[in-house]
N, C-alpha and C positions, 0 to 999 in steps of 0.2 A: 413245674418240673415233673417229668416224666419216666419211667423207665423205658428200655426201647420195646421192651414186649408189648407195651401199651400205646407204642406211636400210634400205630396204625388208625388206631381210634380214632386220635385228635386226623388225620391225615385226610379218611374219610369222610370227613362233618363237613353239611352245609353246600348246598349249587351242586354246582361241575367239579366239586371235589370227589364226591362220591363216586366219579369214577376214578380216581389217584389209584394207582398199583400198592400193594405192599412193597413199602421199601425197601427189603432186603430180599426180594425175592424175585426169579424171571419170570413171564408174561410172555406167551404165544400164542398165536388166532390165525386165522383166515383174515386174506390181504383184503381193504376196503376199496371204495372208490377215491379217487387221486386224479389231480389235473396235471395231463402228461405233459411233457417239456421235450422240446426238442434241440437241446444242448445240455452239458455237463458243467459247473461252475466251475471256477480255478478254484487249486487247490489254499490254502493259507499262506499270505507271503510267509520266505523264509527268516526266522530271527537270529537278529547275532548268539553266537557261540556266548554262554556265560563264562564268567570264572569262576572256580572250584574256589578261590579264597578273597569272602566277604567277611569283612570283619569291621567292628565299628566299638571304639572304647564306652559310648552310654547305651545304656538296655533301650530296648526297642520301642517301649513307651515314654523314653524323652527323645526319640528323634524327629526333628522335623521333617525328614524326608525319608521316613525307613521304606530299604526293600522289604516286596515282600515276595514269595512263591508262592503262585496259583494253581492247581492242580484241577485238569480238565478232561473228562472221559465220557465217550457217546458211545452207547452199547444199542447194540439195534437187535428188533427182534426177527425168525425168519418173514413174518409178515411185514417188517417192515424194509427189510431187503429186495423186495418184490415191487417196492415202489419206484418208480424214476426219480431223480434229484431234481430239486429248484435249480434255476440257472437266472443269470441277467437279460432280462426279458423275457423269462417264464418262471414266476413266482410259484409258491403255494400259497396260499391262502388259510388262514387261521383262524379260529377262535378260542381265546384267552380267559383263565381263569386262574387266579390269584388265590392258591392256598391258604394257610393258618401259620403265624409262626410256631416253629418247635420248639423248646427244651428236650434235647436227651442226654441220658447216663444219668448217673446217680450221685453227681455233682455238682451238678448246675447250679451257679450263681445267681444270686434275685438281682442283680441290679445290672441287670442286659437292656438296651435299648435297640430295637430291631429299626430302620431302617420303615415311611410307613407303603405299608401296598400298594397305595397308589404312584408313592415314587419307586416302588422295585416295575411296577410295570411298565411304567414308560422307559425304565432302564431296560427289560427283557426286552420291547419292541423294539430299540434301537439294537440291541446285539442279535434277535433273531432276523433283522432288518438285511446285516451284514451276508447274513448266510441265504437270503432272498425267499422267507416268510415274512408272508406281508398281513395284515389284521385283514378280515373281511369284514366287508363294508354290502351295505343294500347296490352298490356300484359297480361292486366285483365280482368274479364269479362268484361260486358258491365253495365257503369254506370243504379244504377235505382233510383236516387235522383238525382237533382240540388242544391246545397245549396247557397245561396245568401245572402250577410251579408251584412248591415249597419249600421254604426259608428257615435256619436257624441255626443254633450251635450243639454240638457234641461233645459236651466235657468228658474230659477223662477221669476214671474213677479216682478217690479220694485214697492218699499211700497214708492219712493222718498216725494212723496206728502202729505200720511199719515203720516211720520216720520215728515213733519214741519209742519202740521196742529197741531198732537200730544205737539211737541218739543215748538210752542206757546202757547197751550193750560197752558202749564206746567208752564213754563216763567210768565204767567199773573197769576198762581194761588202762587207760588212763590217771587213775584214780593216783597214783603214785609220781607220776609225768610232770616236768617245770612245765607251768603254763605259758613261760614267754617261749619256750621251744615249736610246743604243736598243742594242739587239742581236737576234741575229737571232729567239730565239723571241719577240720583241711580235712580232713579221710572219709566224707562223707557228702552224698547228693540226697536232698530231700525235697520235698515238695513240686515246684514246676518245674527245679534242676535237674531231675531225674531223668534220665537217657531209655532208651529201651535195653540198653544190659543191666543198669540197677533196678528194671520192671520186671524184667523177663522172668525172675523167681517169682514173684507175686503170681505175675500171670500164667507161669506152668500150675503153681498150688492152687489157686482159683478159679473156679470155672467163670465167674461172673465177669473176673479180669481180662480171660480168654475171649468170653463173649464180648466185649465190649471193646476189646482192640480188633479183632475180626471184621464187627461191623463199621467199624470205623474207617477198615480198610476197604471195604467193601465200596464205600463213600468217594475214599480217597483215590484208589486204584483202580477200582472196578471189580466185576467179580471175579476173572481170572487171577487176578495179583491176591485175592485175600483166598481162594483155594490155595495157590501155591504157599501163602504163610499161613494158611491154618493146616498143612503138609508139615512146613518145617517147627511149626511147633509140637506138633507129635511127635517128631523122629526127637525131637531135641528133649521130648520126654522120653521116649524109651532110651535114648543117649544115657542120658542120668541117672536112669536108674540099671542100668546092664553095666554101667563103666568099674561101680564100686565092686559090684558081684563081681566080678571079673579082676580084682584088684590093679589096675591102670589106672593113672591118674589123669583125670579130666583137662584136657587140652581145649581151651576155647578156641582157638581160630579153627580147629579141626571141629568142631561142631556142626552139627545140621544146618541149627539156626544162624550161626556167625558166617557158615558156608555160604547160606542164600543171601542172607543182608550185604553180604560183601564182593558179591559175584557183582556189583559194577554202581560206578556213583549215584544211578537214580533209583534200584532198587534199597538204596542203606535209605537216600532220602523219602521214599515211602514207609517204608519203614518207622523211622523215626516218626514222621507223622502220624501214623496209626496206633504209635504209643501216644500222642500228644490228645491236646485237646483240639476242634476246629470248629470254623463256622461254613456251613454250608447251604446253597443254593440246586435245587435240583426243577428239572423241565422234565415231565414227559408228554409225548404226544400222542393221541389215540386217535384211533379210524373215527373221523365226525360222521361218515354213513353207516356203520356199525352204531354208533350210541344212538342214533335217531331210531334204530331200533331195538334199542336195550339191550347193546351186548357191545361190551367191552375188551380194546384190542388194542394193547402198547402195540407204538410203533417203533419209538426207539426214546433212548431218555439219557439227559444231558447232567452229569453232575461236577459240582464247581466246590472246590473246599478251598479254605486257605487256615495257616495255622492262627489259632486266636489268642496265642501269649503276646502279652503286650499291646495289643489292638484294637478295639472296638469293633462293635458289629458294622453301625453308620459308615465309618471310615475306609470299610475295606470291601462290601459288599457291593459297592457302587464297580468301583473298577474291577472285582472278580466279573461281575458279570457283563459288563463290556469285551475285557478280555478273552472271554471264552465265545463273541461272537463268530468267528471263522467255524467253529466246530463243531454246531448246532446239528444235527439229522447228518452227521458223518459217522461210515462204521468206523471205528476204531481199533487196534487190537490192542492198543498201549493207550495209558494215560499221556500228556502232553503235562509241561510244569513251566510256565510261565514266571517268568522273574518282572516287577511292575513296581518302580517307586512311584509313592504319594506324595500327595501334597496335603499337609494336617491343616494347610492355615486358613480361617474363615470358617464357614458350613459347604461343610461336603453335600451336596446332592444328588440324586441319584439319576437325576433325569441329564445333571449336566458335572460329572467327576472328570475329574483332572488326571490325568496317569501324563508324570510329567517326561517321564523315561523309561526305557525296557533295555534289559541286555540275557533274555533270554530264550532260548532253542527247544524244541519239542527233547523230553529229558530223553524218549526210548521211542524212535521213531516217528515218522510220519504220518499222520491217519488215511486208512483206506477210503477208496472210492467205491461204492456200490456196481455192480457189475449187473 
């Protein structure tokens, strides 16, 4: 277990890791050499339309067949805009390099079972397969990408302490109450129950709370989506504190932050996410004719979350990352959120996962084509 100020470390260690980006940070270079294509690939078939109302009477770790939502976001850098696209019948060509797994936040669970390297690889070769990056071989030309993945989960910090200040608070106002009436947990969310309106004070008073749903979102959304909520976390602090001086009484739906999360169904659903906890896969790719001379140059970088209440890592990691094959070295300007039921029964593998059904649409557009 790690803090995230400390990933980097682990991120950088050992081979072709050493060249991995900082994770929360952008990367821009001078464009490399690239095997040019003379076609554009089709875009990602269309998916059906989800519905807004999934709902299932047992929690998600006795399901046999739970949905799940993937979340999928390729951010290019300008040097990697400058490259022409892979197409069918004109590949790029690659060379692969299998990360470390992480732990981050400052509540990471010891008994994670990651999925092992060698089966997340031949799971990335088949999804970057889809998007027409092919491994370089002594047969083919010569690689002009690097792709470097890392794997893991991002727990969400620990409310332990909120939940018994809360849980006494209640208790003492209670204290007089028939207990076959109510008690204090009906009027209460603790622990994984917790929404991002019963966080959202934590994480105004904390900065470490702040950081770490930020970079979460960073993860989950990309970096656009978590400037914009680390915007509306600010105004929703000076919200709070101008509202009282002011004597008005605080109106949640008129809030900064209730403004932005509610302005449409896939922003609330990031949202929520980036209060949650998740497991994630991330790809990026660097100029291979820049590192053969010692200088390092994202090209663009693919990252893949899903939520990990209820779930395992083995179980859900195989199909996140099949699913986000169409997406691979596409600019982006939105995440895409894919809806994917599993299949729990037997051993999941990664080289050969099951995604038995999908019924869902890019949550906030379409992804761009390079121009």
């Amino acid at each position: 277990m790690v803090s995230c100020l400390r990933v980097l470390g682990l991120l950088l260690a050992g081979g072709l890791v050493a060249v991995a980006a900082p994770l929360f940070a952008n990367e821009t270079g001078a464009s490399g050499t690239a095997i040019a294509v003379a076609a554009t690939r089709p875009p990602p078939p269309p998916e059906k339309p989800r519905s807004q109302f999934v709902f299932s009477l047992l929690p998600k770790s006795f399901q046999k067949h739970p949905s799940l939502d993937f979340h999928v976001i390729t951010e290019m850098t300008p040097a990697g805009r400058k490259l022409p696209e892979p197409a069918p019948g004109h590949p790029v060509y690659y060379l692969e390099q299998a990360g470390k797994f992480t732990q981050l936040g400052h509540n990471a669970p010891a008994n994670e079972h990651p999925p092992a390297a060698a089966d997340l690889t031949r799971g990335m070769e088949r999804a970057l397969a889809e998007s027409n990056y092919l491994p370089a071989t002594p047969k083919t030309a010569l690689p002009a990408i690097v792709v470097v993945f890392n794997y893991g989960s991002f727990a969400r910090f620990s409310t332990d302490a909120y939940d018994f200040q809360q849980m006494s608070e209640m208790e003492d106002l209670f204290a007089n109450a028939d207990p076959s009436q109510a008690t204090p947990g009906d009027f209460l969310q603790t622990g994984e129950d917790r929404d991002a309106d019963s966080l959202l004070p934590i994480v105004l008073s904390t900065p470490e709370a702040r950081t770490d749903v930020l970079q979460r979102a960073e993860l989950i959304g990309g970096d656009k989506f978590a400037a914009e909520l680390a915007k509306a976390l600010n105004q929703e602090a000076s919200y709070k504190q101008a509202q009282p001086a002011m004597g008005m009484p605080q109106i949640e739906a008129t809030s900064p932050f209730h403004q932005f999360m509610n302005e449409n169904a896939s922003t609330m659903d990031l949202v929520e996410e980036s209060f949650s906890s998740c497991y994630f896969v991330i790809a990026s790719a660097y100029d291979y004719a820049a590192m053969r001379h010692g200088r390092r140059i994202l090209l663009w970088r693919t990252k893949m979350t899903v939520n990990s209440m209820g779930i395992s890592m083995g179980e859900s990691l195989p199909s996140l990352v099949l699913s986000a094959g169409p997406y691979f070295g596409r600019d982006m300007t939105e995440p895409v959120t894919l809806s994917r039921k599993i299949d729990r029964q037997g051993e999941v593998k990664l080289g050969t996962p099951r995604v038995i059904d999908y019924s869902e649409a890019p949550a906030s557009g379409a992804p761009t084509t390079r121009k």
